[in-house]
Z-matrix of the N, CA and C atoms (Angstrom, degrees):
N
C 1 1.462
C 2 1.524 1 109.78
N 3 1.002 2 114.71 1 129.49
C 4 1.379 3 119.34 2 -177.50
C 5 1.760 4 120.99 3 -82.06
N 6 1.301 5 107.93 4 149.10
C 7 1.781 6 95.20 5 -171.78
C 8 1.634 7 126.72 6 -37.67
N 9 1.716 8 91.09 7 -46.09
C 10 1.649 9 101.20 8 166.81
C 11 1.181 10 131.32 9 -18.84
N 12 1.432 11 89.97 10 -77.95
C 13 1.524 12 131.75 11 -176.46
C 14 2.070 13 106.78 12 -61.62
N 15 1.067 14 92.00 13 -26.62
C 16 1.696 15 85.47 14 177.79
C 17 1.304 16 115.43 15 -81.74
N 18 1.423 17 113.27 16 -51.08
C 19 1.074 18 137.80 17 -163.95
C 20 1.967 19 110.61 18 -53.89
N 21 1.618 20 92.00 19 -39.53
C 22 1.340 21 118.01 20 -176.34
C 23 1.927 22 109.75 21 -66.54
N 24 1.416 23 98.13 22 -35.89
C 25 1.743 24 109.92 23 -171.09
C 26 1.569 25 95.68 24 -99.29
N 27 0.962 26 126.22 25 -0.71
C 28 1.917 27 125.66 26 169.43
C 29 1.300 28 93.63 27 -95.10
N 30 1.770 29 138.90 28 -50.47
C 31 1.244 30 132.62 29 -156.14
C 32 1.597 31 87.08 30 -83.06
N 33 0.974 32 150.60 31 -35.66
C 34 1.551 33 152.76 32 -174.07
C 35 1.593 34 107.38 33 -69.65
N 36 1.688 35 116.23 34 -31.13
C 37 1.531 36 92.90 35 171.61
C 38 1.378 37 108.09 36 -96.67
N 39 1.754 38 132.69 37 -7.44
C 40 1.413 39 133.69 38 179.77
C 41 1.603 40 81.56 39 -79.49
N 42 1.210 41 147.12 40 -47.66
C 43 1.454 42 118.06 41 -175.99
C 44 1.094 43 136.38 42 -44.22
N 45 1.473 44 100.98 43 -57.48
C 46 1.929 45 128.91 44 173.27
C 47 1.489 46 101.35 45 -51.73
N 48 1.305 47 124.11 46 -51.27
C 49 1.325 48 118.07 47 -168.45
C 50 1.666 49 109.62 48 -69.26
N 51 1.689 50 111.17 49 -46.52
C 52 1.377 51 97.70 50 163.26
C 53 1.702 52 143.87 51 -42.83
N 54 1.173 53 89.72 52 -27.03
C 55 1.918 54 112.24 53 -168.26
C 56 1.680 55 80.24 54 -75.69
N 57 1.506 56 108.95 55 -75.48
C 58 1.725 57 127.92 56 -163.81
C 59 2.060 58 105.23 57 -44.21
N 60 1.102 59 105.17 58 -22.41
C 61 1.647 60 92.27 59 -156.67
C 62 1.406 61 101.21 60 -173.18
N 63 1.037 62 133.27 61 13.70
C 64 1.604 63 148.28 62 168.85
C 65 1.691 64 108.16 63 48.69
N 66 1.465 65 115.29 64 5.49
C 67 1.606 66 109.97 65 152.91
C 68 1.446 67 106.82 66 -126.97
N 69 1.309 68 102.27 67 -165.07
C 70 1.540 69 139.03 68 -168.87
C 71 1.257 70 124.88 69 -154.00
N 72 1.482 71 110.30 70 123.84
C 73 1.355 72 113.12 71 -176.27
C 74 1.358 73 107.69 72 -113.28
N 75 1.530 74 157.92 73 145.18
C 76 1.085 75 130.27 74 -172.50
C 77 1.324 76 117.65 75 -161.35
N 78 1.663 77 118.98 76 45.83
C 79 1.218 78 126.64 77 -158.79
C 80 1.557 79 137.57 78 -40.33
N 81 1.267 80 133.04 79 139.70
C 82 1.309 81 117.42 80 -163.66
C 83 1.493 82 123.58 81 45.72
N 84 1.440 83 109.71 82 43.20
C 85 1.625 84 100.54 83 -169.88
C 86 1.282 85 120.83 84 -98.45
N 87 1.750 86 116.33 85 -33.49
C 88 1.413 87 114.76 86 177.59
C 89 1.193 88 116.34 87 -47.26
N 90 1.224 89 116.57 88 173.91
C 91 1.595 90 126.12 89 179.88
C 92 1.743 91 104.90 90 -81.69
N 93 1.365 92 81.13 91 123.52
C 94 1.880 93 83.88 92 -175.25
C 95 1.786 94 110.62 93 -41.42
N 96 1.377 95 111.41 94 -36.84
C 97 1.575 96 104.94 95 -162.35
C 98 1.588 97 90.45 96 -74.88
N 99 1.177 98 127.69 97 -83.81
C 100 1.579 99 125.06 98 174.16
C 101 1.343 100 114.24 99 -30.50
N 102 1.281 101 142.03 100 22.46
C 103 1.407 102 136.80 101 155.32
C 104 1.643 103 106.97 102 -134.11
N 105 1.321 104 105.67 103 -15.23
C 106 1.349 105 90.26 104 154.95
C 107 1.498 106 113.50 105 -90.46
N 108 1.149 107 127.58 106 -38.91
C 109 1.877 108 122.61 107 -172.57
C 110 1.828 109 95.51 108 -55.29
N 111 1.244 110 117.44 109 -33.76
C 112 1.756 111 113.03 110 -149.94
C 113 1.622 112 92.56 111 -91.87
N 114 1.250 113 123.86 112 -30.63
C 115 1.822 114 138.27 113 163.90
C 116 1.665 115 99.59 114 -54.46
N 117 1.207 116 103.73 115 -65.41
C 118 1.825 117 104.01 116 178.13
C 119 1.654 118 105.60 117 -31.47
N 120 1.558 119 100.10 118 -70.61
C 121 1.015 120 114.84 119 -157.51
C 122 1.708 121 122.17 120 -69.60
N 123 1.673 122 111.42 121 -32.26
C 124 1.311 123 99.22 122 178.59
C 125 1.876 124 106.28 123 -79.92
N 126 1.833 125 139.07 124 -3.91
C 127 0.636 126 118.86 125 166.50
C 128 1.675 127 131.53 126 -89.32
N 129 1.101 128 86.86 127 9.81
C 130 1.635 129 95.90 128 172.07
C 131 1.710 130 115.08 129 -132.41
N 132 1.195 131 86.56 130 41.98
C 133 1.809 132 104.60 131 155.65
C 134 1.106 133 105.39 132 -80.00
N 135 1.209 134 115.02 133 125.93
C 136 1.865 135 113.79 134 153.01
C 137 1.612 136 122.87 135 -53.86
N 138 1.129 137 105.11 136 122.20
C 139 1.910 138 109.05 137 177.47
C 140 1.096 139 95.42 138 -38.01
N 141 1.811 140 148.18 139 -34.93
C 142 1.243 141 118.64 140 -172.05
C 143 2.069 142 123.66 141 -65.09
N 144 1.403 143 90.22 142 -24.33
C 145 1.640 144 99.63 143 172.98
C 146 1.393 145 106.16 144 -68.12
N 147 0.842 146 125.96 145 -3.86
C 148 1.121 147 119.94 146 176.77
C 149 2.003 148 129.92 147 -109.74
N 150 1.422 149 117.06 148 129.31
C 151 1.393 150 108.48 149 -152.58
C 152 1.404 151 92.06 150 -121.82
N 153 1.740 152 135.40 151 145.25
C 154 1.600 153 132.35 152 154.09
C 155 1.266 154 106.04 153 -52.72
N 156 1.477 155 106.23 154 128.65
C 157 1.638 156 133.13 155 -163.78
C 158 1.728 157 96.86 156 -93.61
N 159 1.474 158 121.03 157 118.02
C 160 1.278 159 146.96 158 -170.45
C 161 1.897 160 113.20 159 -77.22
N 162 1.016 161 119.16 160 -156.01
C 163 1.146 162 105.01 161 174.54
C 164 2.502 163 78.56 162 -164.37
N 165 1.441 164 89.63 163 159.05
C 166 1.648 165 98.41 164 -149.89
C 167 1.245 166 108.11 165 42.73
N 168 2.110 167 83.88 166 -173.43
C 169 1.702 168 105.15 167 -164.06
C 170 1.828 169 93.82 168 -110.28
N 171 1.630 170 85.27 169 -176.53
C 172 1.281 171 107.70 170 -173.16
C 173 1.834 172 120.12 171 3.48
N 174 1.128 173 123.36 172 -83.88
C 175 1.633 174 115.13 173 -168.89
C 176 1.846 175 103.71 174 -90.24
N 177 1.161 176 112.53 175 -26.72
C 178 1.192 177 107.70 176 173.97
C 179 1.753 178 113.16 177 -90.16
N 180 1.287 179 110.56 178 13.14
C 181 1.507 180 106.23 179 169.28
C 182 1.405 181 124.91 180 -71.30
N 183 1.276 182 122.03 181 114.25
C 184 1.595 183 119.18 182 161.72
C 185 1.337 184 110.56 183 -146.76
N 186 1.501 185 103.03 184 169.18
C 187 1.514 186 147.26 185 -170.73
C 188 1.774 187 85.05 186 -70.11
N 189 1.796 188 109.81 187 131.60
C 190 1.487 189 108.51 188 170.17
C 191 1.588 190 97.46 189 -155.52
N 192 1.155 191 124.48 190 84.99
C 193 1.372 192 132.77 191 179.21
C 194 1.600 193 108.11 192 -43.04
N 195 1.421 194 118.30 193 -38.00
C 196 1.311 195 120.93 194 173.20
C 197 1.428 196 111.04 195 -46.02
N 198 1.368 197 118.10 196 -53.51
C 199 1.271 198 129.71 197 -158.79
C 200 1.498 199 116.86 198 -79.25
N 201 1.251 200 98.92 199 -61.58
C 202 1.913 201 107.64 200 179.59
C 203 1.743 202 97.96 201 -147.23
N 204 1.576 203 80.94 202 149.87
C 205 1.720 204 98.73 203 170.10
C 206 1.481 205 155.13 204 -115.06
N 207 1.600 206 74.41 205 -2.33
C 208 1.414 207 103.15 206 173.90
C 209 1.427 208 159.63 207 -61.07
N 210 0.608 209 147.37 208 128.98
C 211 2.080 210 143.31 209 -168.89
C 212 1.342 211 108.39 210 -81.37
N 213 1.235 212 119.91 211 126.87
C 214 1.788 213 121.07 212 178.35
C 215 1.869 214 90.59 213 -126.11
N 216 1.369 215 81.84 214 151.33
C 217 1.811 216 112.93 215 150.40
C 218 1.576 217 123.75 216 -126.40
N 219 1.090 218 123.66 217 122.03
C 220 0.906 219 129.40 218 161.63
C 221 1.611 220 143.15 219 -36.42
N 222 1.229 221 140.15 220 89.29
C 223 1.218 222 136.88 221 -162.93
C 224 1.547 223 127.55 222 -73.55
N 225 1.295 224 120.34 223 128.18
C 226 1.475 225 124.16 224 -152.18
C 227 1.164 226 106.36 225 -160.34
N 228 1.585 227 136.66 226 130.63
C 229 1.693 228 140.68 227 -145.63
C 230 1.993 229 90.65 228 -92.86
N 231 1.509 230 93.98 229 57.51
C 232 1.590 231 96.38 230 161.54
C 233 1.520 232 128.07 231 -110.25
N 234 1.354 233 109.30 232 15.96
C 235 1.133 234 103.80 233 167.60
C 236 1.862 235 107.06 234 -154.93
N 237 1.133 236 136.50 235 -163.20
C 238 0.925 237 148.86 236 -164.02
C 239 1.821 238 112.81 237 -84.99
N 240 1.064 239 102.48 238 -42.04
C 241 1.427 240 109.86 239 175.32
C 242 1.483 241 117.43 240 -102.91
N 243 1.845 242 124.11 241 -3.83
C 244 1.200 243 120.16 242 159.51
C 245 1.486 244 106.10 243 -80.12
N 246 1.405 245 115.90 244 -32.22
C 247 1.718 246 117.72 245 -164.55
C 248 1.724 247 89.68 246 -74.87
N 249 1.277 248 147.05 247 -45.44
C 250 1.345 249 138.18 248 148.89
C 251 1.422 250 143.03 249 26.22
N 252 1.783 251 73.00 250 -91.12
C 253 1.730 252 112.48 251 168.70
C 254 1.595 253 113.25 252 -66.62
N 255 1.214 254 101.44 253 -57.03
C 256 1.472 255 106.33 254 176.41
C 257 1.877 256 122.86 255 -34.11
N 258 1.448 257 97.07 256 -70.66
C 259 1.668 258 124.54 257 152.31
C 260 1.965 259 103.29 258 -24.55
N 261 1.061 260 96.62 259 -66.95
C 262 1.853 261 109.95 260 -166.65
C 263 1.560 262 83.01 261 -52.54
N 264 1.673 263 119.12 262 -86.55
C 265 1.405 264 123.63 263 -166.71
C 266 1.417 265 110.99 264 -22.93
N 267 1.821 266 106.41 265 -60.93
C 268 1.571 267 91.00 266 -177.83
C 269 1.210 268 148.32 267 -57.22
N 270 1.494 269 110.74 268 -34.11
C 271 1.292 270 148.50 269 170.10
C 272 1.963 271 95.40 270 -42.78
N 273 0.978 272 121.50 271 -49.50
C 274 1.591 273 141.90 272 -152.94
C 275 1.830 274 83.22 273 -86.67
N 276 1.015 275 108.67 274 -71.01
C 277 1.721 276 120.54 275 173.44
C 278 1.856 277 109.60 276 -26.84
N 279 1.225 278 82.53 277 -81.54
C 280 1.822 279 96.27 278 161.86
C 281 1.917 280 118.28 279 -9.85
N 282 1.275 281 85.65 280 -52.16
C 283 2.028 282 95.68 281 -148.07
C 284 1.414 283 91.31 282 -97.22
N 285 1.287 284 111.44 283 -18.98
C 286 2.068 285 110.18 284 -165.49
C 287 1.801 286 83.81 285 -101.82
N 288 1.174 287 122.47 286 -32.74
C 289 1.320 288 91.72 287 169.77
C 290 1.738 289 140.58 288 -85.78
N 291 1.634 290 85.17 289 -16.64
C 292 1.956 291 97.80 290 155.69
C 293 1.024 292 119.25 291 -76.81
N 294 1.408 293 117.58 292 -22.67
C 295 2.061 294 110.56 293 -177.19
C 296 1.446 295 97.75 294 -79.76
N 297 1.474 296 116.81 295 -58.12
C 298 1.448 297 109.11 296 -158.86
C 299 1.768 298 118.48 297 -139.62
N 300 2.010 299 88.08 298 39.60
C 301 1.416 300 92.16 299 144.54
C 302 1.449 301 108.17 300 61.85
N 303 1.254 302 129.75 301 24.50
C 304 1.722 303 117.64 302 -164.48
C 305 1.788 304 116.97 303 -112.54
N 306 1.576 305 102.23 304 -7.12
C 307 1.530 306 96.95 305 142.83
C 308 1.437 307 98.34 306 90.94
N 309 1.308 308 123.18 307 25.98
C 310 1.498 309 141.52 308 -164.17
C 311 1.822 310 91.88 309 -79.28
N 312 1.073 311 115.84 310 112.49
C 313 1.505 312 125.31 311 -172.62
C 314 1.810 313 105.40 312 -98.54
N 315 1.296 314 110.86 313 -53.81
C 316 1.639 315 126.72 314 -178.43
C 317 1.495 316 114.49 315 -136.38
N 318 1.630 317 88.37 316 162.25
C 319 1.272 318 80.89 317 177.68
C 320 2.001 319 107.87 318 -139.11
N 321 1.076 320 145.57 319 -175.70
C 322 1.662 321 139.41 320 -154.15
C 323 1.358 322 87.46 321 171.84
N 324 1.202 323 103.18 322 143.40
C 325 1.529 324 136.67 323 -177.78
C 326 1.543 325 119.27 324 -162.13
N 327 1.683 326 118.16 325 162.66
C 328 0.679 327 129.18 326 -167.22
C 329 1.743 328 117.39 327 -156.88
N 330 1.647 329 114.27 328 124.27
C 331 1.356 330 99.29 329 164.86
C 332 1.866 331 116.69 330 -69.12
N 333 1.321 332 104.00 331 158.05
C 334 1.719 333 112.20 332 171.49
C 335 1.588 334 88.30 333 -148.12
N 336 2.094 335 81.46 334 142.73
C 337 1.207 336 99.53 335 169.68
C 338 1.286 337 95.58 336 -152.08
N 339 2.175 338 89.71 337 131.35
C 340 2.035 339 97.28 338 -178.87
C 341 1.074 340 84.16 339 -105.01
N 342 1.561 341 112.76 340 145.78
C 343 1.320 342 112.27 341 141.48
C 344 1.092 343 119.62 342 -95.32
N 345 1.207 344 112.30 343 -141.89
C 346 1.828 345 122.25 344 -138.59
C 347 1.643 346 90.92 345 -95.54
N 348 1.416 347 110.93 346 112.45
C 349 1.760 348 115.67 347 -174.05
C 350 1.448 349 104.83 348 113.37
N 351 1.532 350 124.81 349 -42.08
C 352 1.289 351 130.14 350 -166.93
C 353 1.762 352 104.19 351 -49.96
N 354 1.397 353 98.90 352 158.17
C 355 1.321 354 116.62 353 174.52
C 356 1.409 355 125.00 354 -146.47
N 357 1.382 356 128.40 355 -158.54
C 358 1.729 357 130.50 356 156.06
C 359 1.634 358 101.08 357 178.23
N 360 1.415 359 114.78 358 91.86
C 361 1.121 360 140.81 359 178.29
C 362 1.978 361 99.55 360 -49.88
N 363 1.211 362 88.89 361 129.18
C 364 1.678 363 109.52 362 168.85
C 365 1.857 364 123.25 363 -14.23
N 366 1.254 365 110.85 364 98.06
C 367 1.582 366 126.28 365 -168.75
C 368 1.081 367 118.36 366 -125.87
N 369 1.203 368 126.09 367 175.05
C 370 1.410 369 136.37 368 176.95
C 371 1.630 370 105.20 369 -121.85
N 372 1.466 371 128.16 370 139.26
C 373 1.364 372 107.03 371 -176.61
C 374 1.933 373 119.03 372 -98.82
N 375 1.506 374 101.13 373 7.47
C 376 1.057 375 108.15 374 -163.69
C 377 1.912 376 90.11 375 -90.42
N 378 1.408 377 115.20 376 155.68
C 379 1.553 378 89.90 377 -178.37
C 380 1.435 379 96.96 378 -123.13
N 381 1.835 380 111.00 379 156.28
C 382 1.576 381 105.72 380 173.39
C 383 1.060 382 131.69 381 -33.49
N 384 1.289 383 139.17 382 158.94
C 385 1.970 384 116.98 383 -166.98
C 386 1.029 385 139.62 384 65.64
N 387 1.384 386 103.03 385 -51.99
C 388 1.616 387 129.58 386 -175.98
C 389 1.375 388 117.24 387 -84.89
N 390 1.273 389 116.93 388 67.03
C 391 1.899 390 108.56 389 -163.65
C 392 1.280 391 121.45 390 -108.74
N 393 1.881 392 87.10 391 38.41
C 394 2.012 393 103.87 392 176.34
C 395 1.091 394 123.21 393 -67.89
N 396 1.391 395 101.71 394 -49.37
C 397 1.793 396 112.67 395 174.17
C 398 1.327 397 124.69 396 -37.13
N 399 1.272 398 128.11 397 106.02
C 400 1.265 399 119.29 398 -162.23
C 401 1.797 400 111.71 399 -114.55
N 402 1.481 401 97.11 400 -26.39
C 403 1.540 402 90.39 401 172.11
C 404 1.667 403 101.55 402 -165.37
N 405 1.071 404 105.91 403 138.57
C 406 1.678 405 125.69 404 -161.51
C 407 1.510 406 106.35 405 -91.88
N 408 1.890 407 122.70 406 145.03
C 409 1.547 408 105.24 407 169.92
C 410 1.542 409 77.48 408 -155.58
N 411 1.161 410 98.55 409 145.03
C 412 1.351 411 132.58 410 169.48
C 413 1.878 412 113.40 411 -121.31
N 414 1.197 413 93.31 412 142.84
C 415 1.720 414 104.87 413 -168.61
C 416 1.480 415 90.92 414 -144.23
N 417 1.406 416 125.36 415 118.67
C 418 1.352 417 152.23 416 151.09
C 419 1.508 418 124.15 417 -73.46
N 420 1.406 419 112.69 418 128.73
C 421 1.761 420 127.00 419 -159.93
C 422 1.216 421 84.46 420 -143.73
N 423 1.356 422 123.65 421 68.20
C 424 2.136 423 123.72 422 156.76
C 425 1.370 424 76.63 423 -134.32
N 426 1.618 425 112.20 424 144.26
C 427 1.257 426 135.90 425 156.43
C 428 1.846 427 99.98 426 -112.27
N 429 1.537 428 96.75 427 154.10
C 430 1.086 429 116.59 428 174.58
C 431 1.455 430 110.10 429 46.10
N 432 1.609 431 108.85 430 68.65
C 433 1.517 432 121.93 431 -173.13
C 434 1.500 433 100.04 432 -115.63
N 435 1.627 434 97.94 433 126.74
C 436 1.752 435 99.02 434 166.27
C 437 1.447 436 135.71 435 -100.43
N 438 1.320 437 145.23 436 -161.72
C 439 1.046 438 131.98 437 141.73
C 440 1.417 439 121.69 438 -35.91
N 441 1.747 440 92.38 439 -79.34
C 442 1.589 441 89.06 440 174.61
C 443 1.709 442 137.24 441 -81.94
N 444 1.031 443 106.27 442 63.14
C 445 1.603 444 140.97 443 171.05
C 446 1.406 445 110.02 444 -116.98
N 447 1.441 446 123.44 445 -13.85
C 448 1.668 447 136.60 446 177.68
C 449 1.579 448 98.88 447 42.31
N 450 1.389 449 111.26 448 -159.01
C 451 1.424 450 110.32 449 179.60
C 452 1.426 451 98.54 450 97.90
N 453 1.499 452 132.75 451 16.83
C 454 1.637 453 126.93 452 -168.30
C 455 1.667 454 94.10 453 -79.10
N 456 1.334 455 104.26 454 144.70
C 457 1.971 456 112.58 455 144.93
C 458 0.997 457 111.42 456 -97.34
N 459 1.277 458 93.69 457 120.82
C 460 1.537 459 130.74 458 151.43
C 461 1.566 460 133.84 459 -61.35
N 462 1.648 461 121.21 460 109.73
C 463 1.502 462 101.31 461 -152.51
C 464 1.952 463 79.66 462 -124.96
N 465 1.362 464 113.81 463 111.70
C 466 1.434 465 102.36 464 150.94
C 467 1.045 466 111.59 465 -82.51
N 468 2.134 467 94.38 466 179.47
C 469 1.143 468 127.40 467 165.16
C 470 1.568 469 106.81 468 -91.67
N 471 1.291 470 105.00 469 136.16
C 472 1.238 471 121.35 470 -158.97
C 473 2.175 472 116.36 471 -94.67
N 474 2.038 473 84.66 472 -11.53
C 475 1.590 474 92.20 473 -173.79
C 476 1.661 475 81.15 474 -110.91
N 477 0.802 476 121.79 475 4.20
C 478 2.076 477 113.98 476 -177.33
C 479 1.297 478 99.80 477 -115.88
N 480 1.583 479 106.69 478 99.89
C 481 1.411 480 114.83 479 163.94
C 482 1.702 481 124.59 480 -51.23
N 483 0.890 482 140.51 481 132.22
C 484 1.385 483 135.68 482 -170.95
C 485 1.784 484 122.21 483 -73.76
N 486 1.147 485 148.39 484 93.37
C 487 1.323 486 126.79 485 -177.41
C 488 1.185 487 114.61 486 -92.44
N 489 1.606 488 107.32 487 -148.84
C 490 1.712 489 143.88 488 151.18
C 491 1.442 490 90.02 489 -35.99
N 492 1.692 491 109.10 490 -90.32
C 493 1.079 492 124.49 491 -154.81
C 494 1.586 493 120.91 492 -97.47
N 495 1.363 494 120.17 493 11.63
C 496 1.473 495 110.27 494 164.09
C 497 1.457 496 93.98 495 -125.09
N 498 1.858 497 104.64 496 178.58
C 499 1.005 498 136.29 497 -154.46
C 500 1.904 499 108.95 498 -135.69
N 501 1.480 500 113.95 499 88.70
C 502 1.239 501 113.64 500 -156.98
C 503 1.381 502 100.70 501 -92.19
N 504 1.002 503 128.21 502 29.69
C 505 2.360 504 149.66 503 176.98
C 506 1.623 505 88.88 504 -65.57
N 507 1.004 506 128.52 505 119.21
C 508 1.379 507 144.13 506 140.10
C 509 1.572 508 95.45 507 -53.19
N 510 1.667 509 107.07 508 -96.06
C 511 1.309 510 125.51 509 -155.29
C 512 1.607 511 101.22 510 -148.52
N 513 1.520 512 108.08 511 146.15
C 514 1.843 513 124.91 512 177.45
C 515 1.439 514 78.91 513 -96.53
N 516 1.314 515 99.04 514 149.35
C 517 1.658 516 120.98 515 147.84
C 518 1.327 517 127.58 516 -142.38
N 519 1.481 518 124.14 517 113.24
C 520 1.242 519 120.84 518 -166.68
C 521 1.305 520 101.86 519 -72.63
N 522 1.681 521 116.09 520 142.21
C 523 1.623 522 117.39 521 174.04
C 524 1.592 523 103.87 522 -74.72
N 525 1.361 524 120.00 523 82.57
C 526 1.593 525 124.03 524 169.16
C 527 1.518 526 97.23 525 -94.27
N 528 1.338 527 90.37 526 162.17
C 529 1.741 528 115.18 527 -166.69
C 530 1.328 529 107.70 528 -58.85
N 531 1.159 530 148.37 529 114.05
C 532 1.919 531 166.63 530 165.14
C 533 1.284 532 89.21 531 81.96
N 534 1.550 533 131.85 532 32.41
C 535 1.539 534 97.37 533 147.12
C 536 1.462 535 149.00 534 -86.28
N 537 1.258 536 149.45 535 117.55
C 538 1.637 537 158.69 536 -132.29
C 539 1.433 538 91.82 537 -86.49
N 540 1.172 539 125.25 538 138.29
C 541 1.270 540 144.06 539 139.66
C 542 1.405 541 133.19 540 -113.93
N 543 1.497 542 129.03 541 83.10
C 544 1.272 543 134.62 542 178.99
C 545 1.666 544 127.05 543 -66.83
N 546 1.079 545 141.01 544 149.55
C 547 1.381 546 117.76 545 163.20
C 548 1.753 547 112.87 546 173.97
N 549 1.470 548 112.96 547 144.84
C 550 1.587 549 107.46 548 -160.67
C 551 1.756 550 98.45 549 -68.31
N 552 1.007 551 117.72 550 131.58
C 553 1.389 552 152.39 551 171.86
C 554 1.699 553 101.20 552 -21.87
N 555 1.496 554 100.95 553 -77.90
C 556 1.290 555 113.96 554 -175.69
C 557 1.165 556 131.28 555 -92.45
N 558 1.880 557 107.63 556 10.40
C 559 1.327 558 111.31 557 151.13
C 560 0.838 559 145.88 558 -102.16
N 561 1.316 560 134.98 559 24.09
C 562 1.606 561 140.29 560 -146.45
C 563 1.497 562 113.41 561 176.05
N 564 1.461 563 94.97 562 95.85
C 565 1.938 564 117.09 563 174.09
C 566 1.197 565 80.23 564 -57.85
N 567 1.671 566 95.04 565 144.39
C 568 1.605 567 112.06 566 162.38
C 569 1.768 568 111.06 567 -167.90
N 570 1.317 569 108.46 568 143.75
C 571 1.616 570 116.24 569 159.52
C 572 0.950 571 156.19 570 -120.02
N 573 1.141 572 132.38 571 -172.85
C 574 1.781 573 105.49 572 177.79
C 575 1.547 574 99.78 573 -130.04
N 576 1.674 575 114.03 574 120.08
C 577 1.704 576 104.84 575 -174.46
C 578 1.456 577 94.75 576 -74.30
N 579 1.754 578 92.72 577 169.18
C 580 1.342 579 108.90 578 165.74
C 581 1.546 580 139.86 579 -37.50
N 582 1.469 581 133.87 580 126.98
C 583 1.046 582 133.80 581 -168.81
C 584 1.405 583 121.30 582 -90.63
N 585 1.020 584 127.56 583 130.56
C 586 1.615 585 137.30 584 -174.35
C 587 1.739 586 116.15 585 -102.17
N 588 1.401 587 95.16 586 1.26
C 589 1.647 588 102.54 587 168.11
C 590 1.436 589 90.14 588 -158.20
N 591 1.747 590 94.79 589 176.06
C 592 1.905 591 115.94 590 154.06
C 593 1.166 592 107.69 591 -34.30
N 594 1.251 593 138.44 592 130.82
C 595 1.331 594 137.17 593 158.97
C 596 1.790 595 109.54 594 -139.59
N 597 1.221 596 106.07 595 137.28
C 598 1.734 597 131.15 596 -152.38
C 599 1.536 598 87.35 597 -137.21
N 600 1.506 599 96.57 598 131.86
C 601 1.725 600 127.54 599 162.59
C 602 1.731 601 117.04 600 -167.20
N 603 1.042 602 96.87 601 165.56
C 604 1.704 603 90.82 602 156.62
C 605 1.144 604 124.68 603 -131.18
N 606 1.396 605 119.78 604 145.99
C 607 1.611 606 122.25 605 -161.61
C 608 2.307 607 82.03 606 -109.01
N 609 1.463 608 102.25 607 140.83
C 610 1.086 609 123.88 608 172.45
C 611 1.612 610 115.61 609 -130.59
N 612 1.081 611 123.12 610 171.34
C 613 1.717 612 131.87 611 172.81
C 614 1.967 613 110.41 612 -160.88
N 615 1.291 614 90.60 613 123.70
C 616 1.423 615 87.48 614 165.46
C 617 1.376 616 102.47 615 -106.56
N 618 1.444 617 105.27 616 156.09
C 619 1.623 618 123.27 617 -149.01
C 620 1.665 619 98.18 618 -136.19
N 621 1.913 620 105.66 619 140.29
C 622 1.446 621 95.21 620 137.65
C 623 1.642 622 151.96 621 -101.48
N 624 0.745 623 112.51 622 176.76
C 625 1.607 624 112.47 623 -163.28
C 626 1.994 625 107.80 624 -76.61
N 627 1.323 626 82.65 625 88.66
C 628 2.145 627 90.53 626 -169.17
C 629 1.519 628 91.79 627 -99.11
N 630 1.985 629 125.87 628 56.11
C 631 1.350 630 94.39 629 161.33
C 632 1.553 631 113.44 630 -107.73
N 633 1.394 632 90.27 631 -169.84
C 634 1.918 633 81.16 632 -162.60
C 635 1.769 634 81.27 633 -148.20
N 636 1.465 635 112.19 634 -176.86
C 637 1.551 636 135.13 635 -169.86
C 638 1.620 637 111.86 636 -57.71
N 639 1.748 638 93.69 637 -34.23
C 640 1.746 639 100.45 638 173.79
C 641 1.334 640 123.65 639 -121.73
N 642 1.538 641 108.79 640 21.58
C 643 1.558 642 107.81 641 -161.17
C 644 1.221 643 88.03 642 -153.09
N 645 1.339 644 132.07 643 117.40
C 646 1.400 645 146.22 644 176.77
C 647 1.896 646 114.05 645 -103.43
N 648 1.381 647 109.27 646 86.42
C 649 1.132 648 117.86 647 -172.68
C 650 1.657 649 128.08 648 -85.27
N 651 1.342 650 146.84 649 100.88
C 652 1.626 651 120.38 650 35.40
C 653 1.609 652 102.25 651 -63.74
N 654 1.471 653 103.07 652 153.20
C 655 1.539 654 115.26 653 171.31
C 656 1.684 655 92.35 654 -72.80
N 657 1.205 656 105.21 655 170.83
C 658 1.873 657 123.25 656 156.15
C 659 1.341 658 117.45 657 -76.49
């Protein structure tokens, strides 16, 4: 099967699954070469690329150890394996906005890396105000990940309140090496448990286009 051709029958079951159940699970799915170049590459970032990952935007952004613990870099077509990803994302952008019409304008990403203890307690990725985010993907770069290596996402249900006695778990997903995680933005609390090693992914969002006369949307 040729990259084309794959790429085309992976974006065809993240579609169906969006329509069917508003995520995607999609294990081992990236293209082996693009998850190995982007694995190369996010482990030999210098810690300086790397910044403690906040929780909101611009003036309401801050540092909340309670909340999440993680280190992000920012993704930007400066090197060989960001220009890649970028390419991949759009390509994906492309086909979800001919199948199902959803008006995907941009797209922003980010490497994360927890280490060993790290977490990000139960969120929504869409933010108050901010109701661009239209659909979330996560792509995992740990090889040879186990159970007990922890680090699972956590995807609730967003209409099943959680108690005593129920269990509001959609689905676990272990962060194994190129597996896809799709899912609508503003439907689905989710977390990431604690990590028992390095753990490498990238969190992405495709967005719509909210600019206006004084507000030029994506921000810089």
């Amino acid at each position: 099967m040729t990259s084309n051709n794959y790429n085309s029958s992976l974006f065809e079951s993240i579609s169906n699954d969006i329509v069917d159940k508003g995520y995607s699970i999609q294990p081992y799915a990236l293209p082996e070469n693009l998850a190995m170049l982007l694995m190369q590459h996010i482990t030999e970032l210098s810690k300086e690329k790397f910044k403690r990952a906040g929780i909101g935007r611009a003036k309401e952004h801050a540092i909340n150890d309670f909340v999440r613990m993680d280190e992000i870099s920012w993704i930007t077509s400066n090197s060989e394996a960001n220009s890649a990803w970028i390419k991949w994302a759009a390509s994906l952008q492309i086909f979800l906005n001919r199948r199902l019409f959803l008006g995907l304008f941009s797209f922003e990403s980010h490497f994360s890396h927890y280490t060993k203890g790290d977490f990000y307690k139960k969120h929504k990725d869409a933010f108050k105000g901010e109701e661009n985010r239209v659909l979330s993907v996560v792509v995992y770069l740990n090889e040879s990940w186990s159970h007990s290596d922890g680090g699972e996402l956590i995807i609730y249900d967003n209409q099943l309140l959680a108690s005593s006695v129920t269990d509001n778990k959609i689905v676990t997903v272990m962060p194994s090496f190129g597996t896809i995680v799709v899912f609508l933005s503003e439907e689905f609390p989710h977390e990431v448990l604690p990590a028992k090693r390095d753990r490498y992914s990238i969190a992405g969002w495709f967005r719509l286009n909210n600019s206006s006369v004084n507000k030029i949307d994506p921000p810089s």
